[in-house]
C-alpha positions as CSV (number, residue, x, y, z in Angstrom):
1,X,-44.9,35.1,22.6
2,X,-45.2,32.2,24.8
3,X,-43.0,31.8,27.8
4,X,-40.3,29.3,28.9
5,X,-42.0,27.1,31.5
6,X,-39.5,27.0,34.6
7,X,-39.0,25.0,37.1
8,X,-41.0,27.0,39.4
9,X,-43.7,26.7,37.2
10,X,-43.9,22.9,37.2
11,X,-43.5,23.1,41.1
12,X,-46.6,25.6,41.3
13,X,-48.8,23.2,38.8
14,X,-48.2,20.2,40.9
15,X,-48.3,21.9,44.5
16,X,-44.3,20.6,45.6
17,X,-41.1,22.6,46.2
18,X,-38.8,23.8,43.6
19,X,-36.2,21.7,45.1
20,X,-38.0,18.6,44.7
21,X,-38.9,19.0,40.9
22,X,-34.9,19.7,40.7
23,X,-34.2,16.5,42.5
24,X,-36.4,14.8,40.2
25,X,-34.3,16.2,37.2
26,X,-31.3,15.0,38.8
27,X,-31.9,12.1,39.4
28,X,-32.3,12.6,43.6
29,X,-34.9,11.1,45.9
30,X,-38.4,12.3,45.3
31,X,-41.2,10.1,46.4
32,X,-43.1,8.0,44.1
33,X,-46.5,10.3,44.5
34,X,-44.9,13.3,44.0
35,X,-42.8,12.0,41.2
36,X,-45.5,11.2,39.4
37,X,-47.2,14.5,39.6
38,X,-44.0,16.2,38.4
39,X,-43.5,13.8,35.4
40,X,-47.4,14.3,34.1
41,X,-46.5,17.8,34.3
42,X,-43.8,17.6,32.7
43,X,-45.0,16.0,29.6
44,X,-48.1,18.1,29.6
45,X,-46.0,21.3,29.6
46,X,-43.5,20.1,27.5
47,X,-40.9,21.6,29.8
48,X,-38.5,18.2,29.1
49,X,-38.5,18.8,25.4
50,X,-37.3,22.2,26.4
51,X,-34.5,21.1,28.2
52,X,-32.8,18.5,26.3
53,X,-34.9,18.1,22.6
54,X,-32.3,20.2,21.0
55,X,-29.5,17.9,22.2
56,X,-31.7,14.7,21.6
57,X,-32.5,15.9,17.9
58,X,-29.0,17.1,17.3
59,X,-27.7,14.0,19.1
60,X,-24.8,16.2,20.2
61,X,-24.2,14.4,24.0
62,X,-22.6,11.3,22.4
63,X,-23.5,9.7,25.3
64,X,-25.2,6.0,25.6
65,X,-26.7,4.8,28.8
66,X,-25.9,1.3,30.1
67,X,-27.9,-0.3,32.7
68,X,-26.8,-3.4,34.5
69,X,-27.8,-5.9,36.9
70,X,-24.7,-6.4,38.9
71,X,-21.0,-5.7,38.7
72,X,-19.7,-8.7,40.0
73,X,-20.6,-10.8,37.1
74,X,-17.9,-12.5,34.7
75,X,-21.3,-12.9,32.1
76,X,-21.4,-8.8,32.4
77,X,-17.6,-7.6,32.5
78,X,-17.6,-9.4,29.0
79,X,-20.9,-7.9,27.7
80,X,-19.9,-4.2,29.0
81,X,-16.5,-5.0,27.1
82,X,-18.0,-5.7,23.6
83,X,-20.4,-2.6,24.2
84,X,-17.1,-0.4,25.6
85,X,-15.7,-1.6,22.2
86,X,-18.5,-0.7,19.9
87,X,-18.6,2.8,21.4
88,X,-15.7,3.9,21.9
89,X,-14.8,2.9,18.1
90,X,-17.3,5.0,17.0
91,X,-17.1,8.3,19.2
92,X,-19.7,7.8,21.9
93,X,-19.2,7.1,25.6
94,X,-21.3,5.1,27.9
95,X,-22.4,6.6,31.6
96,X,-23.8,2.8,34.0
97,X,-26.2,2.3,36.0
98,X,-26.0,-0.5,38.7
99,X,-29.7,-2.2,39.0
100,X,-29.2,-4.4,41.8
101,X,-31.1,-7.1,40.4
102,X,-34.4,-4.6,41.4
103,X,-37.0,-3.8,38.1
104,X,-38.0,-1.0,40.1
105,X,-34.4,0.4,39.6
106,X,-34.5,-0.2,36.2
107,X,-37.3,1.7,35.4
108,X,-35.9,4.7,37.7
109,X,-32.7,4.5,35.6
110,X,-34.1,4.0,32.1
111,X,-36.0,7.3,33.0
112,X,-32.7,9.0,35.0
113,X,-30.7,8.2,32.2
114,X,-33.5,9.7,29.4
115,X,-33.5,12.9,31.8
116,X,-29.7,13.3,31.5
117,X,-29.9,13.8,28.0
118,X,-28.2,10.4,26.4
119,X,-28.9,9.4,22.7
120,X,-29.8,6.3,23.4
121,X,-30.0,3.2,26.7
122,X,-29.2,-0.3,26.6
123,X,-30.8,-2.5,29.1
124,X,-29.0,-5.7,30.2
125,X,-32.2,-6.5,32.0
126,X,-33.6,-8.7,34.3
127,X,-37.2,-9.1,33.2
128,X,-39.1,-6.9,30.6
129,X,-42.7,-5.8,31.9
130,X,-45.8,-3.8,31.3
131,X,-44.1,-0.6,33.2
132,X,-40.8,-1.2,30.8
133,X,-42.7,-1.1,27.8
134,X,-45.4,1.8,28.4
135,X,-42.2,3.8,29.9
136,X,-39.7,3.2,26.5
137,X,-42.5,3.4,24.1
138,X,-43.6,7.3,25.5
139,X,-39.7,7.8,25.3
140,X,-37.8,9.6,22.2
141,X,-35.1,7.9,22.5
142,X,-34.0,4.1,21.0
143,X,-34.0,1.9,24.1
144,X,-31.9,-2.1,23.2
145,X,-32.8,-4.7,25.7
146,X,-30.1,-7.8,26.1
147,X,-30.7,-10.6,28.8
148,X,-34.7,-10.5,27.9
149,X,-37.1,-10.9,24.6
150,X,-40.3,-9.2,24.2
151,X,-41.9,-8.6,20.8
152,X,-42.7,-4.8,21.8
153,X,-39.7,-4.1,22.9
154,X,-36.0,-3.9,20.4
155,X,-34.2,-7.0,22.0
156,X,-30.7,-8.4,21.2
157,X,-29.8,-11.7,22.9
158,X,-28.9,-15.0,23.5
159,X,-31.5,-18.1,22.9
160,X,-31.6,-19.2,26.1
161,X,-34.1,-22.0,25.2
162,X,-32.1,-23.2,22.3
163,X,-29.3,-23.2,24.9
164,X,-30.9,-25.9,27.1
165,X,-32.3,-28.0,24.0
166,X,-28.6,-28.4,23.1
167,X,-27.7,-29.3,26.9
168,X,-30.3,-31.6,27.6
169,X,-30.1,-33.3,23.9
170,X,-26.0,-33.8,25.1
171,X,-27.3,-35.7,28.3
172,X,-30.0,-37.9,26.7
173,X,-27.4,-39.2,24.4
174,X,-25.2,-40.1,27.4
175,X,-27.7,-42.5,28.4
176,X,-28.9,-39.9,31.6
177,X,-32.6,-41.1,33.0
178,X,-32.5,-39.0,36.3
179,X,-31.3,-36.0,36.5
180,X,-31.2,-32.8,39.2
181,X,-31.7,-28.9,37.2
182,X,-30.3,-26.4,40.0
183,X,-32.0,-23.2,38.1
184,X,-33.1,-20.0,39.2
185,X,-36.3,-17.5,40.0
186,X,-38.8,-17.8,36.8
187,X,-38.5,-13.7,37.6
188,X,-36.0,-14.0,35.0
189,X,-37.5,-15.3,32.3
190,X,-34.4,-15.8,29.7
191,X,-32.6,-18.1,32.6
192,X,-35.7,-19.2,35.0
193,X,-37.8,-20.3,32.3
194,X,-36.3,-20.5,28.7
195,X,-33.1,-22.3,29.7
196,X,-34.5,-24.9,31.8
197,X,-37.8,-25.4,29.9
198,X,-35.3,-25.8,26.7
199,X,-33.5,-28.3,28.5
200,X,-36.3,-30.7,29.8
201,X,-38.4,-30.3,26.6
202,X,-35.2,-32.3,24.7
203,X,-33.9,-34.5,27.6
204,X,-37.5,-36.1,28.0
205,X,-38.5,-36.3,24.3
206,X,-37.9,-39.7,23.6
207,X,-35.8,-40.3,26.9
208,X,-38.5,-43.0,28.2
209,X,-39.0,-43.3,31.7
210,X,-36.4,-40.0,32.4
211,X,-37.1,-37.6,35.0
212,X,-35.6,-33.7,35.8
213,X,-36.2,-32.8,39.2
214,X,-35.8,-28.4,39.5
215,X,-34.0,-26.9,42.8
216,X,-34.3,-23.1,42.3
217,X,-31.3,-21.4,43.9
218,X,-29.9,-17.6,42.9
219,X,-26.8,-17.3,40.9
220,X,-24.5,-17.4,43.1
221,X,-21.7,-19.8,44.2
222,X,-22.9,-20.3,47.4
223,X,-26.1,-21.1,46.5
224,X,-25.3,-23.4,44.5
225,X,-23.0,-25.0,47.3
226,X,-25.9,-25.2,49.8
227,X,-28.7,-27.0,47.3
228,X,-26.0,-29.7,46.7
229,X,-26.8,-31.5,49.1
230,X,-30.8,-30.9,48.3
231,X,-30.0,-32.4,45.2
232,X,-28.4,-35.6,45.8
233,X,-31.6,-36.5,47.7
234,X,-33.1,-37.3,44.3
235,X,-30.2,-39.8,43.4
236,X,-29.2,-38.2,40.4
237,X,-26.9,-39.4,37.8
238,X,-26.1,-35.8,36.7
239,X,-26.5,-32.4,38.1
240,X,-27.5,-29.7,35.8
241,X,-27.0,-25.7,36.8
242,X,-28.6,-22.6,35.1
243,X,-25.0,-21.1,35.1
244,X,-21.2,-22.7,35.6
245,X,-21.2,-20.0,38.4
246,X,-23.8,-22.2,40.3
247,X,-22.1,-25.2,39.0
248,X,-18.9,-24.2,41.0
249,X,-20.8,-24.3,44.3
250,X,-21.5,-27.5,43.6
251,X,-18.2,-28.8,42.4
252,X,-17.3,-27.7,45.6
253,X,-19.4,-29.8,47.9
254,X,-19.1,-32.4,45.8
255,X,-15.2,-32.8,46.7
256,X,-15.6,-31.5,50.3
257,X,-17.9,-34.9,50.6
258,X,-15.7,-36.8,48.3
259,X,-18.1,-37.6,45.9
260,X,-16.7,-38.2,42.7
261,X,-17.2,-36.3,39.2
262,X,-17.9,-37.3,37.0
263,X,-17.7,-41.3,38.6
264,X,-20.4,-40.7,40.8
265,X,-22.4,-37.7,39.3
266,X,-22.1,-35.5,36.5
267,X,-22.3,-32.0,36.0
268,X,-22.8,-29.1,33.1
269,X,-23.8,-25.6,33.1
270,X,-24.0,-22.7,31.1
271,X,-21.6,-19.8,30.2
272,X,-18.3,-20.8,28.8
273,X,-16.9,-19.3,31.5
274,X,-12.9,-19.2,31.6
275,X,-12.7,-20.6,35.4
276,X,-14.0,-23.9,33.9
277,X,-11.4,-24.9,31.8
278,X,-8.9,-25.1,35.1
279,X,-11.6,-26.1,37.5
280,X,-11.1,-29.8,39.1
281,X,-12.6,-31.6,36.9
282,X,-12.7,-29.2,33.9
283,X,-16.6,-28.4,33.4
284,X,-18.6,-28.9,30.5
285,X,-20.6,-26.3,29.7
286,X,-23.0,-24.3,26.8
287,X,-21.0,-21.2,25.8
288,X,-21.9,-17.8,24.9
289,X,-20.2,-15.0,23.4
290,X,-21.2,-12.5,26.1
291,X,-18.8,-9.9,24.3
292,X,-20.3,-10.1,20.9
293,X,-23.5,-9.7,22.0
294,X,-22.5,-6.6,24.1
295,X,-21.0,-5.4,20.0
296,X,-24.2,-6.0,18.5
297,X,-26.1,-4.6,21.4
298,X,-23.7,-1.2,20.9
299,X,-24.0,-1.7,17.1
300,X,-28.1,-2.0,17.1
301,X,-28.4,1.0,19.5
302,X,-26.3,3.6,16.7
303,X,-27.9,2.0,14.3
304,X,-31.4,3.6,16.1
305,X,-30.1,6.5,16.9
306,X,-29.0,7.2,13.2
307,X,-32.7,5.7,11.9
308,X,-31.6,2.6,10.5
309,X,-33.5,-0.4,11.4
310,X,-32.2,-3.2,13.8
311,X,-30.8,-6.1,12.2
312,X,-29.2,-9.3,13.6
313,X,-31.8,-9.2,16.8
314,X,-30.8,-13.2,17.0
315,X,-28.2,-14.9,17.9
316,X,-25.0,-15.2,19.6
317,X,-23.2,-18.7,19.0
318,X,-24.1,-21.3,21.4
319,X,-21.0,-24.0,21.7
320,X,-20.9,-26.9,23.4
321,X,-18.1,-27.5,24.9
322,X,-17.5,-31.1,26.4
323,X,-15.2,-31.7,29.4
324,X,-14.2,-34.2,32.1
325,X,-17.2,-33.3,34.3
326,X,-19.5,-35.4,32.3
327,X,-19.5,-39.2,31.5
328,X,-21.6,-41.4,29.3
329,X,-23.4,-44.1,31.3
């Protein structure tokens, strides 16, 4: 009869402690060389299919894993809450993982998380690459990504470039010509690239002589409250932000330099978020429903886990909703 492999063993295979393979099971700090000769020893030995296959087959842990980028994100609170929702309706918990923004920590987690034994992981994720997908696709587990697309990959999420056609076909038909897009890294390639591509592809088609000039900032409030001033150098008639959280920064200097919105300039951003409805002026902005995507996110991954296909991979609503910040020229 064949033996267990241990622990032990997998340390003697790979030439490393016994305490460092456990770390690696545990999720503690193992180097990246040494975690690497431990995980190929692993999946040649099949010692992780003795550990947790019987859970993972049975899926008895009722666990889901939930990785995010940040925590102090209105966007997320409301996504988590539609997951929360989803779950908790339906028996399973969910055990989260901070990101920090970092893909490296994404991929640490998506594996922590697989080691730990959960049914299934949903990735609110800041960019989907080569290492995500050769890392899900060797798992056998269902992995959901939100935030991101990729064809190789199960996605749920929000058209982000549909998003900015909508925005930028609102400011063409306000008679904009020159206009400032405060955006973000093209690192994230659902708000870096689809939203503001979306939004200059319709602002300049048929827009003759109009021009979109791109600051990149981060997504904070501060950020955006430091490239104000950047982007009243161009002379714009409108100031466009990848997110109302941006947009708030520059609402901000705006006042602080008495510059008048929307007499002076205009701005718009993206989100729906609720602080825009009391903010002075009242911002316009593309909304999302951040919490039924987080439902359909929940509702795809049990639907994996219980080997029915994914349905409704597209879309939340995208609503426009129009407010003092903007005028028609």
């Amino acid at each position: 009869m064949k033996s267990k492999v241990t622990i032990q063993d997998i340390a003697n295979m790979v030439n490393v402690s016994k305490s460092s393979v456990s770390r690696y099971l545990n999720n503690g700090y193992v180097s990246e060389e040494k975690a690497e000769k431990i995980r190929e020893a692993i999946e040649k030995t099949g010692f992780e299919t003795n550990f947790f296959a019987k859970r993972l087959k049975t899926k008895q842990s009722k666990l889901i894993g939930i990785i995010l980028p940040r925590i102090d994100s209105v966007t997320v609170g409301k996504l988590l809450t539609g997951i929360n929702k989803k779950l908790e309706s339906e028996g399973y918990q969910g055990i989260i993982l901070i990101s920090e923004l970092s893909v490296e920590k994404e991929l640490s987690h998506i594996n922590s998380l697989y080691q730990q034994g959960v049914d299934g992981i949903i990735v609110n994720s800041i960019a989907i690459t080569k290492e995500h997908i050769k890392l899900v696709n060797r798992l056998n587990i269902p992995v959901i990504f939100t935030g991101q697309k990729n064809s190789l990959v199960d996605c749920i999420k929000i058209n982000d470039y549909e998003a900015g056609k909508i925005m930028g076909n609102f400011f063409k038909e306000k008679n904009h010509k020159r206009v400032v897009f405060i955006g973000v890294s093209e690192e994230d390639e659902a708000v870096g690239i689809d939203r503001k591509n979306g939004f200059i592809s319709a602002f300049k088609d048929g827009n003759e002589n109009s021009r979109v000039d791109f600051i990149q900032a981060d997504f904070s409030f501060m950020k955006g409250y430091e490239k104000s001033k950047e982007a009243l150098d161009f002379n714009p008639t409108a100031i466009i932000c990848a997110t109302d959280n941006i947009c708030l920064g520059v609402l901000r200097y705006l006042h602080e330099n008495r510059i008048g919105v929307p007499e002076e300039v205009s701005v718009a951003g993206f989100g729906g978020y609720d602080v825009g409805s009391v903010s002075y002026p009242t911002l316009t902005t593309i909304a999302f429903n951040y919490e039924a995507i987080g439902n359909q996110a929940a509702q795809g991954i049990l639907d994996l886990i219980n080997d029915k296909e994914l349905t409704n991979e597209e879309e939340a609503s995208l609503d426009l909703i129009e407010r003092e910040s903007v005028r028609k020229l």
